[in-house]
C-alpha positions as CSV (number, residue, x, y, z in Angstrom):
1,X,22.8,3.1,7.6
2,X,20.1,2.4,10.3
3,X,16.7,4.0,10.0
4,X,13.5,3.7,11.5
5,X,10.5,3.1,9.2
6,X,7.0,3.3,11.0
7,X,8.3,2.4,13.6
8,X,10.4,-0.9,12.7
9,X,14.6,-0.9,12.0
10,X,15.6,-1.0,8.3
11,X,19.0,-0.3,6.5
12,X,19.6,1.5,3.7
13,X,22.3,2.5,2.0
14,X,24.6,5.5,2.8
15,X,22.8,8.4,0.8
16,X,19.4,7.1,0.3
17,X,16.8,9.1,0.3
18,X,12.8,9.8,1.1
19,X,12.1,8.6,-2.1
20,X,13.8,5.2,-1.4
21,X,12.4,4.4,1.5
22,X,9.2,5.2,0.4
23,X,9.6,2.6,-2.0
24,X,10.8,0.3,0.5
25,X,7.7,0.0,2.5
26,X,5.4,0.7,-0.8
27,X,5.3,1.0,-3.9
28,X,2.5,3.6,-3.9
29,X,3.6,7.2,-4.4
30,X,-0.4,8.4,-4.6
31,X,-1.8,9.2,-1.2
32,X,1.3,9.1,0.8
33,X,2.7,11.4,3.1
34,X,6.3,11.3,4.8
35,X,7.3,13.1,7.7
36,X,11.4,12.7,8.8
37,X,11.7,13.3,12.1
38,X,8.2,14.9,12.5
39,X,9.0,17.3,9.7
40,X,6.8,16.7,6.7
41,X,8.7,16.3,3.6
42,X,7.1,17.5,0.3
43,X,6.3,15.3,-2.3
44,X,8.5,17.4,-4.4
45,X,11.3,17.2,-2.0
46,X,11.4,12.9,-1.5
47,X,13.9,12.4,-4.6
48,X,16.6,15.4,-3.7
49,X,16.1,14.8,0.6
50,X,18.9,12.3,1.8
51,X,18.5,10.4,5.1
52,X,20.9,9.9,7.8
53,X,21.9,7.4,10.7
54,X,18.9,7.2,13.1
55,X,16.6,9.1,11.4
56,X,12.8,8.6,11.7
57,X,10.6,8.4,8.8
58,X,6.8,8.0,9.1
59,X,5.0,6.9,5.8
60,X,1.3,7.7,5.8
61,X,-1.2,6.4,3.5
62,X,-4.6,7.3,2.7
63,X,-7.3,5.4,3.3
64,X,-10.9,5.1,1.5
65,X,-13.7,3.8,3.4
66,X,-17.4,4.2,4.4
C-alpha cells in the first residue's frame, strides 16, 4: 500500500502499522512523535494502529540545541 511519510511516497505492506513506519524513516523510538492524518497517535498506540492506502503520517523528532 501507498503512504505518505513526511511528506515523501513509500509502500508498505498491507497491515503495517505506526510502529513500522516509524522504523522505516528511524530507528529512534525516543523523542518522536507521530501524527496519521493530523491525529496524534500515542506512543502506546504505534504497535496495535494499522495504516491504510493514502494515509498521512508525520514523524516528528526532537531536537537539542543551544
Amino acid at each position: 500500500m501507498n503512504v505518505t511519510i513526511n511528506g515523501s511516497p513509500h509502500e508498505l505492506p498491507r497491515g503495517a502499522t505506526v510502529a513500522q513506519a516509524v522504523q522505516r524513516l528511524t530507528g529512534v523510538t525516543s523523542g518522536v512523535a507521530v501524527a496519521v492524518n493530523d491525529e496524534v497517535v500515542s506512543r502506546g498506540a504505534w504497535d496495535s494502529t494499522p495504516l491504510t492506502e493514502a494515509d498521512r503520517v508525520e514523524v516528528l523528532t526532537a531536537v537539542q540545541g543551544g
